[in-house]
N, C-alpha and C positions, 0 to 999 in steps of 0.2 A: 705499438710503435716500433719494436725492434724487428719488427719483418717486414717496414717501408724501408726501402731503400731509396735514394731520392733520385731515381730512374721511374722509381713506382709509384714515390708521390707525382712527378709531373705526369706520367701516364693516366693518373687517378683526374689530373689539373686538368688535361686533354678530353676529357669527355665531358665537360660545361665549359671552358673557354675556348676558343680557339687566337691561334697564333700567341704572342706575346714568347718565345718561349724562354728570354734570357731572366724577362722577371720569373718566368716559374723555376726555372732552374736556382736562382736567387734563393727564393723564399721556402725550395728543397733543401738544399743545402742549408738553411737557419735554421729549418723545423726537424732535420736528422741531427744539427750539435744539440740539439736540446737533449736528445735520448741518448748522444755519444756523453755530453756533461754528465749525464745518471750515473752512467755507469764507472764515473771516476772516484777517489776515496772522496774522504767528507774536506780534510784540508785543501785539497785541490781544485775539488767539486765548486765550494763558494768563490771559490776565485774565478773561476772561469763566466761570464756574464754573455747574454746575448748579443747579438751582431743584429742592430736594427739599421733597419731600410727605409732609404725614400723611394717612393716610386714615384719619377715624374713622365706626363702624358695625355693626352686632353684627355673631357669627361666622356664616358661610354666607352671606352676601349677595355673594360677589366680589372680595371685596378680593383678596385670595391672587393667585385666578386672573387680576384685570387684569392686572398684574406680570408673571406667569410669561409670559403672551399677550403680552404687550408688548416680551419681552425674546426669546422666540424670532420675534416677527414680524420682528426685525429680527438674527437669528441673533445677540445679547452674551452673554455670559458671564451668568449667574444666579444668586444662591444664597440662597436665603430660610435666615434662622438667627431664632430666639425669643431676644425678648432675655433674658428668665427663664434661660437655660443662664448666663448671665453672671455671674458677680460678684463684689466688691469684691478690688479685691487682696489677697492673704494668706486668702482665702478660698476654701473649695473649689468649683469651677466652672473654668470656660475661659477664657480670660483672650480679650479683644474682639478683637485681631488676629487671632482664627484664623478671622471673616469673608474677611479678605482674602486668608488662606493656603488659605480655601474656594472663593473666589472665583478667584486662578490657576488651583487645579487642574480646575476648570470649563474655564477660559479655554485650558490646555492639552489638555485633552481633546478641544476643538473644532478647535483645530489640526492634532493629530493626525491625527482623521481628514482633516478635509479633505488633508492633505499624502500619507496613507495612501492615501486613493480616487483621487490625483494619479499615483500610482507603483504603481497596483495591478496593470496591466496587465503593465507590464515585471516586478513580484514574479510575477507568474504566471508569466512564462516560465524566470524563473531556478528556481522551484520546479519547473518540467515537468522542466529540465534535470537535476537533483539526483533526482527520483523515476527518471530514465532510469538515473543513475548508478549507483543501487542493482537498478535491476531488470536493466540489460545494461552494467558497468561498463566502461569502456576500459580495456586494459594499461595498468598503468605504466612508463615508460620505467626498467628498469632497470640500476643503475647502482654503480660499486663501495662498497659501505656500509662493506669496514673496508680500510683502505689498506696491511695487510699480504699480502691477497691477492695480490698480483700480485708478492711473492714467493715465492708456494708458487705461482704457474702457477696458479692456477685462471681459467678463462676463463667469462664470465658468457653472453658470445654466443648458447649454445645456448637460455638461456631468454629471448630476445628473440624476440615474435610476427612474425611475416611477416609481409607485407603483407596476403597473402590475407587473414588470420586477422583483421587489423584492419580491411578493407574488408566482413567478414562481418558483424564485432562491430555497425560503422556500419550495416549494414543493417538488422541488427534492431534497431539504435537507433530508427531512422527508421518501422521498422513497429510499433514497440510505443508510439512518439509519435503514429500514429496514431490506434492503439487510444485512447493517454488522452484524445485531443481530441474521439474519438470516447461518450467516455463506456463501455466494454467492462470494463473491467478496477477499479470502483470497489469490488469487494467483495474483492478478491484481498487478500491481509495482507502488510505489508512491515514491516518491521523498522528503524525512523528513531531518530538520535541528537537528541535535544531540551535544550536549553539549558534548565538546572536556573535558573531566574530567582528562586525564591521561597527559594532555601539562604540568602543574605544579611540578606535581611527577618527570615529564621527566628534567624537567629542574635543578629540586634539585639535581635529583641522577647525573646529569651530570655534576654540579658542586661540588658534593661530598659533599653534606651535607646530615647526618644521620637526619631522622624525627622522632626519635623512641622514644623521651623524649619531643619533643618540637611542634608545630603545626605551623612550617613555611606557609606550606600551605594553611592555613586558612589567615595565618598576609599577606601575598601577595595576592590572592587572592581579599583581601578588597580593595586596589587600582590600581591591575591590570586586563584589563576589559575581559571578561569570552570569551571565543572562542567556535565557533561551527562552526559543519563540515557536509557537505550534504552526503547524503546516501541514494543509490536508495534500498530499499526493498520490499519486500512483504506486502503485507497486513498484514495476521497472523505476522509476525515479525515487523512491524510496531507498531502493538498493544500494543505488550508485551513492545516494548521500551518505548513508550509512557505512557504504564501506570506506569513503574518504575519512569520512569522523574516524573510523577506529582505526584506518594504514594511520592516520596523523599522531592517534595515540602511540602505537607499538612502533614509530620511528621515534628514534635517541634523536633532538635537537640540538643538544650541546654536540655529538659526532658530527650533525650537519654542517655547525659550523665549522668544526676545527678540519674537517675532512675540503670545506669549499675554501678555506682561507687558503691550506697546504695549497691545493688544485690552480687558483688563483696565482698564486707567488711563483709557482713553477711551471704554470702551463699557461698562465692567462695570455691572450692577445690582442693588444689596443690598436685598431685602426683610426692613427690622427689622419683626417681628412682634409682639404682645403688649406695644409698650412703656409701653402705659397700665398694666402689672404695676409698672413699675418707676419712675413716676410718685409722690412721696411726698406723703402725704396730710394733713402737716401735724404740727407738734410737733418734727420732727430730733432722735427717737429711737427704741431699740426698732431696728425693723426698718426704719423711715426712713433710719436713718443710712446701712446698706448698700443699699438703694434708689438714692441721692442718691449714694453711690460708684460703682455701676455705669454711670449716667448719667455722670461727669466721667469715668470713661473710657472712654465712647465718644466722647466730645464731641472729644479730638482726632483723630480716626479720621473722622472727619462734615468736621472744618474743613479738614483738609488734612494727612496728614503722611505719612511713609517708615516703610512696614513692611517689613521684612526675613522674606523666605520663601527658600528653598531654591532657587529659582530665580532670584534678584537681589532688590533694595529696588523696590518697587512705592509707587506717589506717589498717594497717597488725592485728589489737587486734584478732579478731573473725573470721579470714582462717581459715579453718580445715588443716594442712597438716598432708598428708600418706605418709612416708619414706617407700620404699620395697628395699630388696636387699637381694641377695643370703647366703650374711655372709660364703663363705666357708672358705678363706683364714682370714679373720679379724671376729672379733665379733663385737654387738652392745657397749662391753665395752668401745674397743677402741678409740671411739670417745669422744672428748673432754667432760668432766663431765657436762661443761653450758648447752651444743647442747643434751646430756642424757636426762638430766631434762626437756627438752621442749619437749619431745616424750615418756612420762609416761608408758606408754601402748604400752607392745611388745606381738605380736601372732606369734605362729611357722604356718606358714602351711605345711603341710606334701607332700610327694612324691607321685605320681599320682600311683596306683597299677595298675595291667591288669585289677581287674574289676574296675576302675576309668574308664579308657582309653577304656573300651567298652562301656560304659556309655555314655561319650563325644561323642563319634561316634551317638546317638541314642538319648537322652534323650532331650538336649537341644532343644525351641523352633525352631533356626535355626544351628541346627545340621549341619559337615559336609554330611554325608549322603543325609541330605535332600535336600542343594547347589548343589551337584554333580546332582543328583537325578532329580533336577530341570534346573539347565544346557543342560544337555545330552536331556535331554526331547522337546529342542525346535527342535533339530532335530529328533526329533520324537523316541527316542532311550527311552525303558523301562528297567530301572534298577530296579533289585528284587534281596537286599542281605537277606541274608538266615540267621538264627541264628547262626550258624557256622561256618560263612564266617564273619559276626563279629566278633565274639571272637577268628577266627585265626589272622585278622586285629590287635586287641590288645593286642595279645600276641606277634606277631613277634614287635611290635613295644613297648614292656615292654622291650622284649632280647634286643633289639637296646640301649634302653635308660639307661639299667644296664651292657651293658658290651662296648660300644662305650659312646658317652656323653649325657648324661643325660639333654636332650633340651624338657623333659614334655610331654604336647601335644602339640605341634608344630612339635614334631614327623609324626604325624599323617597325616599334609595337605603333608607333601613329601611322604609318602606313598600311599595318594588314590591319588595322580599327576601319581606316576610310575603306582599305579593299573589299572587306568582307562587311561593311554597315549594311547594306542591301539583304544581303544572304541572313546577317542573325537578327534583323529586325523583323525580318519576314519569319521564322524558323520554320516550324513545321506547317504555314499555311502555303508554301510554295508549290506548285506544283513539280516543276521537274528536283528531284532532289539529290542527282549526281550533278553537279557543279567540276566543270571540267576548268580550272586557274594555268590558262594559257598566256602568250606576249598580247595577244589581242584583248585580251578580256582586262587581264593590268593596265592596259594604254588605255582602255577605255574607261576606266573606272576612277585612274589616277591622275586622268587628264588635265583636271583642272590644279592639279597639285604642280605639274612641271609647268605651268604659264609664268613666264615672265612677269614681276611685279606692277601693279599699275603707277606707272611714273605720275598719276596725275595727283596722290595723295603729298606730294613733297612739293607743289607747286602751291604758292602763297596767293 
């Protein structure tokens, strides 16, 4: 983070969005205080709280995806939730903290791995060791199992291997470790005992208890005794099971959390989505009333407080949250004046023009163009759009989205679905298989997309 300059984060913004540039600049500017706050002392430090954002703007323009970009350019934790799932308490819906119960588990997931891909190497070899075991196992040292033996004279000695016999065993330990490393023996079937993980879960959900606040799982678990189940597989699949089992042992659990909760408090980022739904339009009633409930509780989740998740109490001070919503029917006013004040900072983003929406088609690193492009290609099919077969693309899909509904670009992936239906339903039985996507071949394909509505469905 301290070598994004937020010149660099929006340049990073500019290779999957195009235009918008005041909300990227916005949400630069939020995401370098975060790293300028680090580096303040500790008194200072807690003082200083993030600067959240609304973004208002119809839907398909970017909102979304600045966010998501913004939150993995700098690897935090993520969790876009609607605020419409929400509402009032004693009402049926989710009640607001399970943003933040959404937001650890993000948080630990990212942990995970990283601590997983840390110890994956040394998981590898204790897994080679454990596939050896089963395919050329060493004696066991044996030893007297019932301690009356050795009053009735039985002597155990005779089944004690030799040396020989275990200098042999070694050896074909060491030539059948070759073979694995060598790749030889991946379809051979072995027979591995697998830790039954999901009997616990099964058992909660069947008695109806929610785990989503609490770690029953774990509290049971401690004195009831762990189950496993055999399973004949492959080699190659044998591997990979075995080296999750033992990365899951050699990762510290109790670090994963305290390392996801820290990551969480300080770097999380909540994208509230649709809160202009829950914006009340006046009157405080009807359906206002519960509106204007679900806003007051969020409002303390936004200013700052301790939610308790199954991992430990998680401290709301220093989330960034991004409110986005269309605002057609309500504005940002409407919202309760407390829940205003927690989201200082509003950006318009603008409507996508025709040349936005030929832009999208071409510019972005993973462009639709270049997905289709890359699809059709495994059947061997070459698509070659023409300068002009783009910009008819984003013009019939400008007329779509100002005279029908204005759904952005998302306009776009329903357009090249009907453009190219022909081409990948056919794939590799086509004969010609350069596909030259010119203004003639778009007009013809899309034609029946730009016809005027048939006025005859509205007549009685």
């Amino acid at each position: 983070m301290e070598n994004l300059t937020p010149k660099q984060i929006v340049a990073e913004l500019d290779r999957y969005i195009i235009g918008q540039d005041e909300a990227k600049k916005t949400v630069a500017v939020a995401l370098r205080n975060r790293y300028r706050r680090s580096m303040l002392d500790g008194k200072l430090k807690e003082e200083v709280t993030p600067t959240n954002i609304i973004m208002m703007g119809p839907t398909g323009v970017g909102k979304t995806e600045i966010a998501r970009r913004l939150a993995k350019l700098v690897k935090a934790p993520f969790v876009k939730v609607e605020a419409t799932k929400f509402t009032e308490v004693g009402y049926v819906g989710r009640d607001v903290e399970s943003m933040i119960r959404d937001l650890v588990e993000a948080a630990i997931r990212m942990i995970e791995e990283d601590k997983t891909l840390a110890v994956r190497a040394q998981a590898q070899k204790l897994a080679e060791e454990r596939l050896l075991d089963i395919l050329a196992p060493l004696p066991k040292k044996s030893g007297m199992n019932n301690p009356l033996e050795m009053f009735f004279g039985k002597n155990n000695s005779s089944n004690q291997p030799t040396d020989s016999e275990i200098a042999n065993i070694k050896e074909q330990r060491e030539i059948l470790r070759q073979k694995l490393r060598r790749m030889e023996l991946e379809d051979e079937i072995v027979e591995i005992d697998v830790k039954d993980t999901n009997s616990m879960n099964d058992m909660l959900e069947s008695m109806g208890v929610d785990d989503s606040s609490g770690n029953f799982g774990e509290m049971f678990s401690g004195f009831m005794p762990s189950r496993t189940k055999k399973r004949k597989v492959t080699i190659e699949k044998a591997r990979k099971i075995l080296t999750e089992e033992e990365a899951e042992k050699l990762v510290d659990h109790d670090d994963v959390k305290q390392e996801a909760i820290n990551l969480a408090e300080q770097s999380g980022i909540v994208f509230l989505d649709e809160i202009d739904k829950i914006a009340s339009s006046g009157g405080g009633h009807g359906p206002d009333v519960s509106r204007e409930g679900v806003q007051r509780d969020i409002l303390p989740i936004v200013e700052g407080s301790v939610v308790k998740t199954k991992y430990g109490n998680v401290k709301t001070d220093h989330i960034l949250f991004i409110a986005a919503g269309a605002f057609h029917v309500s504005k940002p006013e409407d919202l309760i004046p407390e829940l205003q004040g927690r989201f200082p900072v509003r950006v318009k983003l603008e409507s996508l023009r025709e040349k936005d929406l030929g832009r999208i088609l071409t510019e972005p690193d993973c462009s639709l163009i270049k997905q289709y492009t890359a699809l059709v290609e495994v059947d061997g099919i070459s698509l070659k759009f023409t300068a002009d077969g783009v910009q008819e693309i984003a013009h019939i899909a400008y007329i779509l989205n100002e005279e029908k509904e204005n759904i952005g670009a998302r306009r776009l992936n329903g357009m090249m679905e009907r453009l190219l239906a022909d081409v990948m339903f056919e794939g590799s039985d086509l004969d010609n298989k350069d596909i030259v996507i010119d203004k003639d071949y778009v007009d013809k394909q899309l034609q029946n997309v730009t016809k005027v509505d048939d006025l005859s469905r509205f007549i009685l």
